[in-house]
N, C-alpha and C positions, 0 to 999 in steps of 0.2 A: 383566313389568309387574305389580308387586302393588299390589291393590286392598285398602280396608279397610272391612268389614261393622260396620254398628252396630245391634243390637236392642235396642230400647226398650221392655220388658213391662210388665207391673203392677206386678212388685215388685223387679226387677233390670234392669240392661240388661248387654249380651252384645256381646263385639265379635271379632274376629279379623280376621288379614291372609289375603286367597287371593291365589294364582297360578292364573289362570284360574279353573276352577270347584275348586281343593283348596284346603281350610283348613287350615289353619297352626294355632298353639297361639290358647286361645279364652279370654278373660279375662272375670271378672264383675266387676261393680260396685254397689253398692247404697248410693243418697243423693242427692241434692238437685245436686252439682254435676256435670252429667252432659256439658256442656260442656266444661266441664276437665276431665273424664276421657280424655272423647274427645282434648282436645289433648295430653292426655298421651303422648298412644299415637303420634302421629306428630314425637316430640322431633328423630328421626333422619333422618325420609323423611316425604316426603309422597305422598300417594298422587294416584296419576293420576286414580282415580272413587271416591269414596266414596257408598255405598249406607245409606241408614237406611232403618229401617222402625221405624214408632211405634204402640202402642197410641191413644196420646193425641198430639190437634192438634200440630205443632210449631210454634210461635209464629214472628214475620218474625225478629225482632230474633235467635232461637235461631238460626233457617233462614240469616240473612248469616252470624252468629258460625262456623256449619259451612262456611259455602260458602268461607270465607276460610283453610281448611284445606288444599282438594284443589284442584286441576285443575276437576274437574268433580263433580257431586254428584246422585246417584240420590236420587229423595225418596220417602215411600211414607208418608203420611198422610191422615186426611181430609181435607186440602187439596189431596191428589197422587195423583188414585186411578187416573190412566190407563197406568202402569206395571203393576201388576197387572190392570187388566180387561183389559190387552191378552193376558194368557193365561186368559182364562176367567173369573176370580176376580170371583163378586158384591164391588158394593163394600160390602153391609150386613156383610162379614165384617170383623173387625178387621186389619191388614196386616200383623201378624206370623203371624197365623194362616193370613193368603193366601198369603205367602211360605215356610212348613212344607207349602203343599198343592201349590208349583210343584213343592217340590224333590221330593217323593212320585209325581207323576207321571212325571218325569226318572229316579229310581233305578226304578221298578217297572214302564217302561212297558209294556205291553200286558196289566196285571193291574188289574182291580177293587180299591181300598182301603178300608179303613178304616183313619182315622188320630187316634189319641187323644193328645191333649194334658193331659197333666196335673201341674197348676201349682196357681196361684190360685185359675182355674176348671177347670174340667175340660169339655174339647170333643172331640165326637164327629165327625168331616166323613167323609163318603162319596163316592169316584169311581170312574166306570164303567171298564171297560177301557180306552177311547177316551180318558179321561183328563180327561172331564167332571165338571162338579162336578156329585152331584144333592140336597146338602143337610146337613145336621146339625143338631143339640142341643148348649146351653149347660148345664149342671148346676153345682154345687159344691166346690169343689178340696177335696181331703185337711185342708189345715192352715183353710182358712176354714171349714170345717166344726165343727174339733173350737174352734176360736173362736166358730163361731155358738150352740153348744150353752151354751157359758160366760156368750156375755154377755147371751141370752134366757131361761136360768134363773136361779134365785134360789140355787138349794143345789146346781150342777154346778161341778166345778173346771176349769180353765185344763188338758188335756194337751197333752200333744208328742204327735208320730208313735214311737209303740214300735218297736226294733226286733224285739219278738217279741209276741204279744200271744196270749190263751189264748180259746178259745172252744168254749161262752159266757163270758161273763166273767164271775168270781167275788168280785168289790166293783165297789164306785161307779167306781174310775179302769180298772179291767176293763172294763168294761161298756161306759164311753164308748167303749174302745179297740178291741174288738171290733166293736162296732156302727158305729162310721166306718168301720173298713177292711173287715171283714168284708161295708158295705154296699155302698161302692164296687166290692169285688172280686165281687160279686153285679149289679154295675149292670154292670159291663162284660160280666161273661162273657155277661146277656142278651141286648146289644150285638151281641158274635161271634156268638152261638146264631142272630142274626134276617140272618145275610148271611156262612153258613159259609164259602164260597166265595172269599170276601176274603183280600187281603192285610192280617195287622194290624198297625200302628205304634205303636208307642209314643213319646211324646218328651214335652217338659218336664220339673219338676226332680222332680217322682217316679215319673218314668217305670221306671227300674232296680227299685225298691223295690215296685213293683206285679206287673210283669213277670217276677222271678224267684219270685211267688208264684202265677201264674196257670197253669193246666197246657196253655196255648193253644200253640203254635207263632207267637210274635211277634217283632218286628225292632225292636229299640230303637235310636234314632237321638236322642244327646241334642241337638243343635245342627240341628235339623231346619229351622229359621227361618234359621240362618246358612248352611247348605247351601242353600237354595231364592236367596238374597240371592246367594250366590254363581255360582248359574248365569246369576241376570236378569243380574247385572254383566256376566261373561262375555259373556254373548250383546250386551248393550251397548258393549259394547268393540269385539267383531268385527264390530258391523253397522256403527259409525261413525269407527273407526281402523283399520280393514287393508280 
């Protein structure tokens, strides 16, 4: 029975087919028609439970347009937050972020996490061994960053993420480049320092580029949101079709 997973972030949405709780190859998207994207993806099959999970509200008229896809339809919005509280998950947390923290306690269970999301923003979430949530921090993601430097000065230019960058930095576009990453790679390590003991995650889309610069022992998990979406389906399947 393949299911099909739909994350809906800040600035891309994420989708992939599972068999049970395995994912299948994982496709992005970034733009306006996110509906059609999605019908894109089941030209051939329709899937028996389609799973979304959204940053943002998903509208009625969005919510028929999907339902008239699948079989059946997981929803996981500010409109649909009793999917996720039913594992633990406050609902003040966003539901893509609730669903990176199911899957976190399913691959590590009996270990304490910390799990760092780094994307747009950059989020910190914390859980006990037991598999409880006891909290986190929202900060500023890598590329909003080196954006917010540009467009709240007057004389800073517009960088990218380097992929090598010298520190300290030795001009104006050094210096941006160093002080973003150099500060972030400072924000985390303090992170790790304050809760050794943890398991640490890495996931969103510069989770690789962080991770192979940290000297920490970390588990990078890019689709940490589609693994998590993919156990609730699972377990939704088997509670209400076998």
């Amino acid at each position: 029975m393949a299911n099909l997973l739909v994350e809906i972030g800040n600035t891309a949405v994420k989708a992939a087919w599972a068999e049970e709780s395995v994912l299948g190859k994982t496709v992005r998207y970034q733009g306006e028609k996110v509906i059609e994207f999605v019908a894109s993806l089941i030209d051939k099959q329709q899937p028996v439970v389609m799973a979304v999970v959204s940053v943002r509200e998903i509208s009625q008229e969005e919510e028929n347009s999907l339902k008239s896809l699948c079989q059946y339809m997981l929803l996981m919005d500010a409109n649909h937050p009793d999917v996720l509280s039913a594992y633990g998950i406050p609902d003040y947390l966003t539901y893509d972020r609730g669903a990176s923290l199911v899957a976190a306690k399913y691959m590590f269970k009996g270990k304490s996490c910390t799990v760092f999301d780094l994307g747009t923003t950059l989020t910190v979430d914390y859980l006990d061994a037991q598999g409880r949530y006891l909290g986190g921090n929202i900060s500023v993601g890598c590329r909003t960053r080196f954006k917010a430097l540009n467009r709240y000065s007057r004389a800073l230019p517009l960088v990218d993420t380097p992929a090598e960058f010298k520190f300290p930095g030795d001009s104006v576009k050094g210096s941006i480049e160093s002080g973003v990453i150099s500060g972030i790679m400072f924000e985390i390590d303090g992170y790790i320092r304050s809760n050794p003991e943890n398991i640490v995650i890495f996931t969103g889309g510069d989770a690789i580029y962080f991770a192979k610069r940290m000297k920490n022992s970390i588990f990078v998990v890019c689709n940490l949101g589609l693994m998590g979406l993919a156990i609730i389906t699972d377990e939704y399947v088997k509670k209400n079709f076998q």
